[in-house]
Biopython code that builds the backbone (N, CA, C, O; Angstrom):
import numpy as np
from Bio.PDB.StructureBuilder import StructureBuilder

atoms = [
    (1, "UNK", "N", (0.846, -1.186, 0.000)),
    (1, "UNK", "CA", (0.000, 0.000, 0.000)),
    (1, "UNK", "C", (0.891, 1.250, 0.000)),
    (1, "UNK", "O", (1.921, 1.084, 0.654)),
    (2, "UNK", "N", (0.743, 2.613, -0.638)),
    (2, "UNK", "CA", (1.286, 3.576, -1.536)),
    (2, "UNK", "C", (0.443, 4.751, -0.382)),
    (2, "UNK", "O", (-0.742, 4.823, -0.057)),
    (3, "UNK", "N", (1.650, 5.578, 0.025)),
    (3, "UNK", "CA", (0.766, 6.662, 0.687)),
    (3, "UNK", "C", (-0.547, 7.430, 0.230)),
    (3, "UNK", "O", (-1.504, 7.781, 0.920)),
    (4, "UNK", "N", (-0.263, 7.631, -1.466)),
    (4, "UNK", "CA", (-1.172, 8.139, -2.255)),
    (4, "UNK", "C", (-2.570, 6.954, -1.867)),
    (4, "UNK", "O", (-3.493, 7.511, -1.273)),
    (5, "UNK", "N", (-2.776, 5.460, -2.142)),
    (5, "UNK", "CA", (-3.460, 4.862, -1.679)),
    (5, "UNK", "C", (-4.042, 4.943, -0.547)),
    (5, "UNK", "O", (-5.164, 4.465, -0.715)),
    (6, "UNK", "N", (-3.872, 5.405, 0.922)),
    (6, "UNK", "CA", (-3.541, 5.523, 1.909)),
    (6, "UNK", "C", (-4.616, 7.009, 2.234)),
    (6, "UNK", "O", (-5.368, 7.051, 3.208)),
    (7, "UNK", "N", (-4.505, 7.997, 1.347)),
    (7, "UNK", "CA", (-5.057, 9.355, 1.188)),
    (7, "UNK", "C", (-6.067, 9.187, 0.360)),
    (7, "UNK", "O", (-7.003, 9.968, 0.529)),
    (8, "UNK", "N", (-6.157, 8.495, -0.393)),
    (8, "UNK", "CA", (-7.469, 8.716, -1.216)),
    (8, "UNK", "C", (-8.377, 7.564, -0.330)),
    (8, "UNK", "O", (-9.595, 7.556, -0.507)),
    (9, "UNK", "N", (-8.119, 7.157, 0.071)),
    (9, "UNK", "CA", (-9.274, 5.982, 1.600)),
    (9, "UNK", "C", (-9.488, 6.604, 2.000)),
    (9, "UNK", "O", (-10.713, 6.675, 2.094)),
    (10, "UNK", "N", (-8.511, 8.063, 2.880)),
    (10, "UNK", "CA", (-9.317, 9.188, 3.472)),
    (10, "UNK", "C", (-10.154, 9.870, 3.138)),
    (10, "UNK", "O", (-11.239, 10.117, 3.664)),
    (11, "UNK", "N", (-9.671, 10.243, 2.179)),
    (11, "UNK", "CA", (-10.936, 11.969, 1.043)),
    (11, "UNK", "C", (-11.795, 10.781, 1.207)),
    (11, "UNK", "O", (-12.705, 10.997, 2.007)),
    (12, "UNK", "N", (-11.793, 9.452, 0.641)),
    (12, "UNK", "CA", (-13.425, 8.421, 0.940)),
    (12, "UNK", "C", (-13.983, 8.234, 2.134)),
    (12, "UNK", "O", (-15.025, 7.586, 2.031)),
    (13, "UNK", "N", (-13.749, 8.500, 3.089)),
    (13, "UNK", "CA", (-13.893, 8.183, 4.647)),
    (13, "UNK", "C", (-14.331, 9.361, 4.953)),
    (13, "UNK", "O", (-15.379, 9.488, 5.587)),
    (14, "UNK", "N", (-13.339, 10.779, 4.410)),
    (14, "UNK", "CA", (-14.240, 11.842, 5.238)),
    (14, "UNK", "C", (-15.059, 12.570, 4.131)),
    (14, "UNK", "O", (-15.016, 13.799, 4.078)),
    (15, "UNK", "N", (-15.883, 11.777, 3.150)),
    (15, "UNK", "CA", (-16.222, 12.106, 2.134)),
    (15, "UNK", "C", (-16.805, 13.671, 1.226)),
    (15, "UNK", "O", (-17.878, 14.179, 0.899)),
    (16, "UNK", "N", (-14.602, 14.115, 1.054)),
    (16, "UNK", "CA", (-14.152, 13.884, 0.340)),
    (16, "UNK", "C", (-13.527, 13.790, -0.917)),
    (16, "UNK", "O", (-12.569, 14.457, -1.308)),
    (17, "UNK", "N", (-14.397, 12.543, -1.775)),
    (17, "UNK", "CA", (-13.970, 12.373, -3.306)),
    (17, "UNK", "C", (-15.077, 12.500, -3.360)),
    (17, "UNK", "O", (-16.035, 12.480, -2.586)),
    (18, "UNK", "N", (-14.757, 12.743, -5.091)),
    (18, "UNK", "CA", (-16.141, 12.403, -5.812)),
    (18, "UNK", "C", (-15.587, 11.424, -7.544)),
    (18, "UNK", "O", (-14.477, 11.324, -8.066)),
    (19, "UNK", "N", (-16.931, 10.886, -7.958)),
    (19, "UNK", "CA", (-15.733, 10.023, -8.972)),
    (19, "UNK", "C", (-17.361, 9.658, -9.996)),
    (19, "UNK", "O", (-18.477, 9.602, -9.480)),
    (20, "UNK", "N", (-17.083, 9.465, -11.412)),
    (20, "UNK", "CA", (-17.697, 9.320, -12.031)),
    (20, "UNK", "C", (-18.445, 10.781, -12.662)),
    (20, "UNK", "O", (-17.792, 11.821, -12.740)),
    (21, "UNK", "N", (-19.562, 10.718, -12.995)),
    (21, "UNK", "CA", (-20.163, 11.912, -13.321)),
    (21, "UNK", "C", (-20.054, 13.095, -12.644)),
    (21, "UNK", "O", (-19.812, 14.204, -13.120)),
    (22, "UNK", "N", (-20.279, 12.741, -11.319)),
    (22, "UNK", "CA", (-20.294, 14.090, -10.452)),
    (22, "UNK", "C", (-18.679, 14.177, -10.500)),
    (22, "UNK", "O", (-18.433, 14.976, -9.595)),
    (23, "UNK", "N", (-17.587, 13.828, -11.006)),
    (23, "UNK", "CA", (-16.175, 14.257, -11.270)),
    (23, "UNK", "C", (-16.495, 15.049, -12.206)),
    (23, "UNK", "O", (-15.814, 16.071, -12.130)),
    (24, "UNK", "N", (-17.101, 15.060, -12.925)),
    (24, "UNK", "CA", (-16.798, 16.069, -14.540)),
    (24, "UNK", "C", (-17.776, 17.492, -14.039)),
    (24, "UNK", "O", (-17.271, 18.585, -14.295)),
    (25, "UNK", "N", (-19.022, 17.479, -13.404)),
    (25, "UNK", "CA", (-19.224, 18.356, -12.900)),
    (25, "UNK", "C", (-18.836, 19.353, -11.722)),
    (25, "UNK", "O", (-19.199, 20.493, -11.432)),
    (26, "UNK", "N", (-17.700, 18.191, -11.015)),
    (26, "UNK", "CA", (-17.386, 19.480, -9.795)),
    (26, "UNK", "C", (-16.152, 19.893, -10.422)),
    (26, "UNK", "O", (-15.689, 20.750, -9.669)),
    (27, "UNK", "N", (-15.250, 19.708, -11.565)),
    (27, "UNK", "CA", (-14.656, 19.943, -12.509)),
    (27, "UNK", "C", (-14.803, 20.887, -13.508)),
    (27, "UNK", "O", (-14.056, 21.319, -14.385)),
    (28, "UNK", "N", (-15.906, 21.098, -13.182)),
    (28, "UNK", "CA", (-16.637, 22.304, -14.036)),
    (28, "UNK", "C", (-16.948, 23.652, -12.960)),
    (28, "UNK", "O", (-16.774, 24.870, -13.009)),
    (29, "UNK", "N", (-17.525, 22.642, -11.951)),
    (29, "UNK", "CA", (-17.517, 24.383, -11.091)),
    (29, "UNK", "C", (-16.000, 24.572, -10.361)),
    (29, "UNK", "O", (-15.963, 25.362, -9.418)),
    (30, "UNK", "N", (-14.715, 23.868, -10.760)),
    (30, "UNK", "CA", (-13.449, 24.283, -10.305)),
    (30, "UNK", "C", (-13.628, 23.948, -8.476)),
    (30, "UNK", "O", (-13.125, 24.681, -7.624)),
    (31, "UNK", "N", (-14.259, 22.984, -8.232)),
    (31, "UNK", "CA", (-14.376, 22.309, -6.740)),
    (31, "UNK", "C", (-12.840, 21.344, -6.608)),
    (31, "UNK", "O", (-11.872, 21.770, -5.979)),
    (32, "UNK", "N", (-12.851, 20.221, -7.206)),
    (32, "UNK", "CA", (-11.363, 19.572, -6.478)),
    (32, "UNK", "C", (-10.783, 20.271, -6.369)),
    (32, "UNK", "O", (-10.734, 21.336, -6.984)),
    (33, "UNK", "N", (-10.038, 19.818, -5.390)),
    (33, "UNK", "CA", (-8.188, 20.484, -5.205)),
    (33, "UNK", "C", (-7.533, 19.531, -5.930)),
    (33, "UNK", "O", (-6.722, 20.278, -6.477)),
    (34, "UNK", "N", (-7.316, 18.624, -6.277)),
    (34, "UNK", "CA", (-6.764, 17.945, -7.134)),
    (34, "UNK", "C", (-7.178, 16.372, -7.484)),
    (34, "UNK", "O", (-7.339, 15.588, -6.549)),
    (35, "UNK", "N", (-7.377, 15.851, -9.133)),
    (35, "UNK", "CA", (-8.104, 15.234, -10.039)),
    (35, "UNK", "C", (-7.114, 13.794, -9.845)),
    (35, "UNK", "O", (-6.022, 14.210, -9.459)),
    (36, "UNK", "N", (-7.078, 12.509, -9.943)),
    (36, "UNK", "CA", (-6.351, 11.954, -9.542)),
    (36, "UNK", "C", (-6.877, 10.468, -10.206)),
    (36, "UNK", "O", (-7.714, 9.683, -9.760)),
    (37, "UNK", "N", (-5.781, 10.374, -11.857)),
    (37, "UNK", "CA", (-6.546, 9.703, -12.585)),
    (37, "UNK", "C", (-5.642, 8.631, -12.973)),
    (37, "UNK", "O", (-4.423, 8.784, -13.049)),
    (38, "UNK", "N", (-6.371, 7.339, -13.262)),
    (38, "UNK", "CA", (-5.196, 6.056, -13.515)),
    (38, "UNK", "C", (-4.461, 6.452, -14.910)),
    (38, "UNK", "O", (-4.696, 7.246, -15.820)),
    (39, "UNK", "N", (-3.454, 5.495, -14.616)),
    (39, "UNK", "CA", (-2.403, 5.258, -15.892)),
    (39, "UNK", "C", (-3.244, 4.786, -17.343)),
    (39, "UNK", "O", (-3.252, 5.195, -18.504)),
    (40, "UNK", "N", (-3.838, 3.850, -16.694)),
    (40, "UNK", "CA", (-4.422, 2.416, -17.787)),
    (40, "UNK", "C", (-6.019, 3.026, -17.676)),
    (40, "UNK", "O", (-6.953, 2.244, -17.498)),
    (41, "UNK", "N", (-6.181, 4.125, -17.767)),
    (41, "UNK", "CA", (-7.647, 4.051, -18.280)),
    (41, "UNK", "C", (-7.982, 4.795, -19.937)),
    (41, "UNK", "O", (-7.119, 5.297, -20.656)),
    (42, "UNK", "N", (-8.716, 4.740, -20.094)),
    (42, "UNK", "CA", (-8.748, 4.656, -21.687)),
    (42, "UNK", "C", (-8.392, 5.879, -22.399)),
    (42, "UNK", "O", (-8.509, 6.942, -21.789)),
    (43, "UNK", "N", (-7.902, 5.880, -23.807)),
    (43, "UNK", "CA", (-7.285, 7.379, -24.195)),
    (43, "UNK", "C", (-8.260, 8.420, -24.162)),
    (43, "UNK", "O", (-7.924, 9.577, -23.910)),
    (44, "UNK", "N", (-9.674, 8.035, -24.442)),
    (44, "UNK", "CA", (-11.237, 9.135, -24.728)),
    (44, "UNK", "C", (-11.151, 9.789, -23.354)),
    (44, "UNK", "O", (-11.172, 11.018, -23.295)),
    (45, "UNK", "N", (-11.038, 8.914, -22.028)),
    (45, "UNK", "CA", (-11.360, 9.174, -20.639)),
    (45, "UNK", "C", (-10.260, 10.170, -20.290)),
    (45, "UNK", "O", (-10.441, 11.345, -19.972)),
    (46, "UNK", "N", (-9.183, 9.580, -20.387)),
    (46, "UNK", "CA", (-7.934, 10.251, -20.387)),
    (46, "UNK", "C", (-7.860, 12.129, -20.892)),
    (46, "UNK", "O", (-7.586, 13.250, -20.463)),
    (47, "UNK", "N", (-8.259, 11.496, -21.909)),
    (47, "UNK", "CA", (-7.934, 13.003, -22.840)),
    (47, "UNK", "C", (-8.754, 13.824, -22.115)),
    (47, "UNK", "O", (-8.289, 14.743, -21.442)),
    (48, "UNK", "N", (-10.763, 13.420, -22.230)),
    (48, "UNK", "CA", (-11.198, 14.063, -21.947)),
    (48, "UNK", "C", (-11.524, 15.170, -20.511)),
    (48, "UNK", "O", (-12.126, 16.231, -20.340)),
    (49, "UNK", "N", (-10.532, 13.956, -19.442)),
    (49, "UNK", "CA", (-10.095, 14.505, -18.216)),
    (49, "UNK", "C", (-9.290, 15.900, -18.006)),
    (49, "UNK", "O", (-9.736, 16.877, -17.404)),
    (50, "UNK", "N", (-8.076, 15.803, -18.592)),
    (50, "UNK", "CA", (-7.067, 16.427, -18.763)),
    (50, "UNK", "C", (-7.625, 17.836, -19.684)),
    (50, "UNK", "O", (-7.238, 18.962, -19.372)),
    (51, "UNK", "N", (-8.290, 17.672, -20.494)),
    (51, "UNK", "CA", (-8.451, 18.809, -21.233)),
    (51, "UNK", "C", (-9.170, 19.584, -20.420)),
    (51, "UNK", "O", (-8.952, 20.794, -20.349)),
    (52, "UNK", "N", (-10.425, 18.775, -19.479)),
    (52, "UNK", "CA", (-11.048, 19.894, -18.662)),
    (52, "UNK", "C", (-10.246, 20.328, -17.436)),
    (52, "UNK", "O", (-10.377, 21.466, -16.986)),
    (53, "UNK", "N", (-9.563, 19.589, -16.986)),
    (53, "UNK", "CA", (-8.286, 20.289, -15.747)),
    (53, "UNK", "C", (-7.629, 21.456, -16.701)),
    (53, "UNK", "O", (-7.257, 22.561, -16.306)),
    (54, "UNK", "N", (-7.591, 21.131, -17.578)),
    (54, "UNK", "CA", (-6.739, 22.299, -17.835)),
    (54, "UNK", "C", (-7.051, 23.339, -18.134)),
    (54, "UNK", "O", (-6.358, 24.354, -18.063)),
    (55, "UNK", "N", (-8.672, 23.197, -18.698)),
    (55, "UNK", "CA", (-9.711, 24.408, -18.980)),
    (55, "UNK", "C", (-9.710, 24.999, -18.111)),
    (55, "UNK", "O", (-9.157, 26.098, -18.053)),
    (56, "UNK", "N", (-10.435, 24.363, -17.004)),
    (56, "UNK", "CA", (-10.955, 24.944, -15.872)),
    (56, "UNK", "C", (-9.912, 24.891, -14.374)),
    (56, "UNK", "O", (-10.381, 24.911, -13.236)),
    (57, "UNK", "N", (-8.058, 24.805, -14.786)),
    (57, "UNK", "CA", (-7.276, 24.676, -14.191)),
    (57, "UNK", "C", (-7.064, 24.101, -13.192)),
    (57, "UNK", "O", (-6.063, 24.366, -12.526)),
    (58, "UNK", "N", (-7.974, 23.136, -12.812)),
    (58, "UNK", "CA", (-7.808, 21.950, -11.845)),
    (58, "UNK", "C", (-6.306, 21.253, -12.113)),
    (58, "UNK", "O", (-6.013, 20.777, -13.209)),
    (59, "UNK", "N", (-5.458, 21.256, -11.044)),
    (59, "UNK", "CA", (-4.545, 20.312, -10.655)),
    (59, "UNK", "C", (-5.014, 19.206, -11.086)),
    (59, "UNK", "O", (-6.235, 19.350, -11.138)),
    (60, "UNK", "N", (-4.540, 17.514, -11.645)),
    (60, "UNK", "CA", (-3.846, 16.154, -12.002)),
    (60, "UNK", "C", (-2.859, 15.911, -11.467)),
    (60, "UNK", "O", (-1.914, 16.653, -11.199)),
    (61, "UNK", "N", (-3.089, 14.300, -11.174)),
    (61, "UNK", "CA", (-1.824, 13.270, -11.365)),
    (61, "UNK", "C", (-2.335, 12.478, -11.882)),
    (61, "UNK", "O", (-3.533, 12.523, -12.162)),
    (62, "UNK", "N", (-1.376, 11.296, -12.222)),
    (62, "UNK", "CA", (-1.690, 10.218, -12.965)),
    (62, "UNK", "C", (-0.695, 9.147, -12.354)),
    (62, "UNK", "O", (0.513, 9.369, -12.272)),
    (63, "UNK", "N", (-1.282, 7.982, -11.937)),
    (63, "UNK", "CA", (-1.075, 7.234, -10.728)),
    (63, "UNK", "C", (-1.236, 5.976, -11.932)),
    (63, "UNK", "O", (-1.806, 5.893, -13.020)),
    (64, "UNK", "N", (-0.342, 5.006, -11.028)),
    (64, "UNK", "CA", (0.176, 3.692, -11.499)),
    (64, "UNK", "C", (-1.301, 3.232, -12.197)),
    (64, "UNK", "O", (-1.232, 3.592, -13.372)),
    (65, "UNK", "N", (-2.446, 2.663, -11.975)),
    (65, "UNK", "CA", (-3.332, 2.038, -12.697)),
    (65, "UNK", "C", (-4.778, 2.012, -11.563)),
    (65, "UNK", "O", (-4.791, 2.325, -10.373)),
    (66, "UNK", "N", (-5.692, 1.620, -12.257)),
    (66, "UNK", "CA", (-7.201, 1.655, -12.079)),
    (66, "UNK", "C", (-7.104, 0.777, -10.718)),
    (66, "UNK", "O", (-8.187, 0.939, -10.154)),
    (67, "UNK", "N", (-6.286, -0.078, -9.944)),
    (67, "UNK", "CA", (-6.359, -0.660, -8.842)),
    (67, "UNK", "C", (-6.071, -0.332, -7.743)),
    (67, "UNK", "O", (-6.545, -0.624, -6.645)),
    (68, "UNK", "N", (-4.975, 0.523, -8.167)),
    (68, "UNK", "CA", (-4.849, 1.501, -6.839)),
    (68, "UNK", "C", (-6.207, 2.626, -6.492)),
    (68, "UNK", "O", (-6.324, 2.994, -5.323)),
    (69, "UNK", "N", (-6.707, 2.885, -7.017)),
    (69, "UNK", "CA", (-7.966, 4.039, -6.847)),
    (69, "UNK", "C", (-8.919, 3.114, -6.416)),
    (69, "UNK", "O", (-9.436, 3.154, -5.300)),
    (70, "UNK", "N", (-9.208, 2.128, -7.431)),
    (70, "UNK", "CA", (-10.425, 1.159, -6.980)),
    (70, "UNK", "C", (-10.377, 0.523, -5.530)),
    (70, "UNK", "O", (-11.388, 0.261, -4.877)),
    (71, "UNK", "N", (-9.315, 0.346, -5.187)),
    (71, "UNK", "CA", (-9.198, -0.272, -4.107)),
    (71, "UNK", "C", (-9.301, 0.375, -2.986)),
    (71, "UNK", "O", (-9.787, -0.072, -1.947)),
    (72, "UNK", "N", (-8.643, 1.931, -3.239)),
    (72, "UNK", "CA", (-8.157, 2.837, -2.010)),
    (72, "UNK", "C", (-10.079, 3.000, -1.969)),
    (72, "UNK", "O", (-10.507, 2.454, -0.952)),
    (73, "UNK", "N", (-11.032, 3.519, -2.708)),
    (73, "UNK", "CA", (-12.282, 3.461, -2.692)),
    (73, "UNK", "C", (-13.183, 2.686, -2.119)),
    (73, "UNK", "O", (-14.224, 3.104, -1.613)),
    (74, "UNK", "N", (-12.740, 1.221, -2.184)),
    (74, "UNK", "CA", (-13.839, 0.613, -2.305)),
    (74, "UNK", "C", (-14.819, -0.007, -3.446)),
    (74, "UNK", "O", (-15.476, -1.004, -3.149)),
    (75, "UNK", "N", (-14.925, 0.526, -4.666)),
    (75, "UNK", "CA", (-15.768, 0.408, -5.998)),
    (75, "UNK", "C", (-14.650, 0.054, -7.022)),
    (75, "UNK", "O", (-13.507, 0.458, -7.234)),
    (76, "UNK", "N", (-15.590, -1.001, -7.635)),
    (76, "UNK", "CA", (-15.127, -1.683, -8.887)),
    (76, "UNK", "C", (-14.349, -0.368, -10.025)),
    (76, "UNK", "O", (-14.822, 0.758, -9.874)),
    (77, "UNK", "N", (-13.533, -0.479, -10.799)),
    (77, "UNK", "CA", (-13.660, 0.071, -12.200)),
    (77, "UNK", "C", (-13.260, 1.455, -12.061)),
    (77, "UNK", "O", (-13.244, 2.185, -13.052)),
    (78, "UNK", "N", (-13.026, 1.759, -11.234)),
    (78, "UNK", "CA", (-12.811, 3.374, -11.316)),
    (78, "UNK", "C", (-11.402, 4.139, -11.727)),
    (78, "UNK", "O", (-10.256, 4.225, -11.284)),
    (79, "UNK", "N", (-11.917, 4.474, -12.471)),
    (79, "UNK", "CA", (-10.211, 4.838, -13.436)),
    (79, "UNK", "C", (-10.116, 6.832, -13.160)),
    (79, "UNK", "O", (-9.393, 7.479, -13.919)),
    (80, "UNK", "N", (-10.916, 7.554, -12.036)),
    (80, "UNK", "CA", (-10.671, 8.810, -11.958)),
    (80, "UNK", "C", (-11.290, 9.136, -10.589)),
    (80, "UNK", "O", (-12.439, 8.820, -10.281)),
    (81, "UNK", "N", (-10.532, 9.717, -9.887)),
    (81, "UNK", "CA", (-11.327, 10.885, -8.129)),
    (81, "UNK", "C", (-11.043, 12.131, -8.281)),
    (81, "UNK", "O", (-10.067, 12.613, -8.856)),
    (82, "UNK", "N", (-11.705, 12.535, -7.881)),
    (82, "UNK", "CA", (-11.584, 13.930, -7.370)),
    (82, "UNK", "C", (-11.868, 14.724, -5.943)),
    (82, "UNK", "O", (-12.968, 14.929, -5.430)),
    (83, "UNK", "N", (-10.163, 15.231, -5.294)),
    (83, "UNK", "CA", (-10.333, 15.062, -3.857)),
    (83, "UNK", "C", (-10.823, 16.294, -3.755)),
    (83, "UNK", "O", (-10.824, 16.894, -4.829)),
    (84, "UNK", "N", (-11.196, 16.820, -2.941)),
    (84, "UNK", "CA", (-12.130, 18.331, -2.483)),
    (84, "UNK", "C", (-11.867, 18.827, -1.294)),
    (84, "UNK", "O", (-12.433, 19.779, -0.757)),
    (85, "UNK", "N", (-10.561, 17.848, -0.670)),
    (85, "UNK", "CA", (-9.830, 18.572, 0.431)),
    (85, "UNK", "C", (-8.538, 19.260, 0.059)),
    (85, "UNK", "O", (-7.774, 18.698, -0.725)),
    (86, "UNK", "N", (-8.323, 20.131, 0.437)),
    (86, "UNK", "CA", (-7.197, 21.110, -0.073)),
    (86, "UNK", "C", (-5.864, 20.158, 0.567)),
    (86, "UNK", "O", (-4.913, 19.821, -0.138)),
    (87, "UNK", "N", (-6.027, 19.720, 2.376)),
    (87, "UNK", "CA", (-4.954, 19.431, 2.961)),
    (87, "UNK", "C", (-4.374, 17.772, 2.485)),
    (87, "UNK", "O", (-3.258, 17.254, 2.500)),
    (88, "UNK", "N", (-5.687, 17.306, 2.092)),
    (88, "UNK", "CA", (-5.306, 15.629, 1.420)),
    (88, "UNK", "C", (-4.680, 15.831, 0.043)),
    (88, "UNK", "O", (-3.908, 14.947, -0.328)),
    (89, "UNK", "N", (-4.859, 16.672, -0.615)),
    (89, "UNK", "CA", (-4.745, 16.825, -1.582)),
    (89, "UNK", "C", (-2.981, 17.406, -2.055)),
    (89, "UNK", "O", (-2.281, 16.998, -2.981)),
    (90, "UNK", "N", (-2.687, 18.444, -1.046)),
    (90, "UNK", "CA", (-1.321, 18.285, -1.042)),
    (90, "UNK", "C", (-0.052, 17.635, -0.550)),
    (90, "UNK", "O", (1.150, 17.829, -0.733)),
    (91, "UNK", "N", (-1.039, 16.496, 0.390)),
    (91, "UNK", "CA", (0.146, 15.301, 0.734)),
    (91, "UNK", "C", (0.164, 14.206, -0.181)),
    (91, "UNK", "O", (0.969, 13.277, -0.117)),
    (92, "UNK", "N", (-1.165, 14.391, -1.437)),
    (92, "UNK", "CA", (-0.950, 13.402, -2.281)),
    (92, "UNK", "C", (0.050, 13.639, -3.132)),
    (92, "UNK", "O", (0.844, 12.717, -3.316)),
    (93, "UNK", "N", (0.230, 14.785, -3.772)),
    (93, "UNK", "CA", (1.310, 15.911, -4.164)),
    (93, "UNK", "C", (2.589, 15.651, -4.053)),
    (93, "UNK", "O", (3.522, 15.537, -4.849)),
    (94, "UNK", "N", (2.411, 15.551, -2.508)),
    (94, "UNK", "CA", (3.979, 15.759, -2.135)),
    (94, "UNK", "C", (4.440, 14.225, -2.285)),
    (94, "UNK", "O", (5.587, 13.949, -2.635)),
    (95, "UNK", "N", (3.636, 13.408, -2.045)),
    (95, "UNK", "CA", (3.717, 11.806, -2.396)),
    (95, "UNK", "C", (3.889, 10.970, -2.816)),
    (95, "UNK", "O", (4.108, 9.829, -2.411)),
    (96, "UNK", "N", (3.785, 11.593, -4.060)),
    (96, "UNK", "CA", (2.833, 10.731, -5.789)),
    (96, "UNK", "C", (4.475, 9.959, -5.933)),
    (96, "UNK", "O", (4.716, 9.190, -6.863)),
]
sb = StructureBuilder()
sb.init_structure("model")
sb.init_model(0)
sb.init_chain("A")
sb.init_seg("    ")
for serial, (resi, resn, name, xyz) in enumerate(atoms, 1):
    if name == "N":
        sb.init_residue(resn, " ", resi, " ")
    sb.init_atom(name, np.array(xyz, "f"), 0.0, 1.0, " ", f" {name:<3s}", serial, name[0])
structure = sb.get_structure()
């Protein structure tokens, strides 16, 4: 287990993240502190992530693969979070 792993169980515990649809919308109103998306998820997902961080200047990383997130979560399949704590968010940072 990966400190980054370790922090995103938290943002889920003190909920937090957000992941799936409501990612692209709190992405839009510039809510995460930072977007936190697998290696191995698909180029459409990928791209389309990144282009809106960068629109709407949300901070990214991009973390080893879809198992580390899924797991640190809890839920199947999840290839993107978005943390909404400022202080989790820069020890993932300092971490990655």
């Amino acid at each position: 287990m990966s400190k980054v792993h370790d922090l995103i169980g938290i943002a889920r515990r003190a909920n937090k993240l957000v992941y799936g649809d409501a990612l692209h919308r709190s992405i839009r109103k510039q809510q995460p502190a930072l977007v936190v998306i697998a290696s191995d998820a698909s180029l459409r997902t990928t791209k389309h992530l990144l282009s809106q961080c960068d629109y709407y200047m949300v901070p990214y990383i991009i973390v080893e693969n879809t198992g580390l997130i899924s797991q640190a979560i809890g839920k199947a399949n999840v290839k993107a979070v978005g943390i909404n704590e400022q202080g989790i968010a820069k020890e993932i940072l300092k971490n990655k």
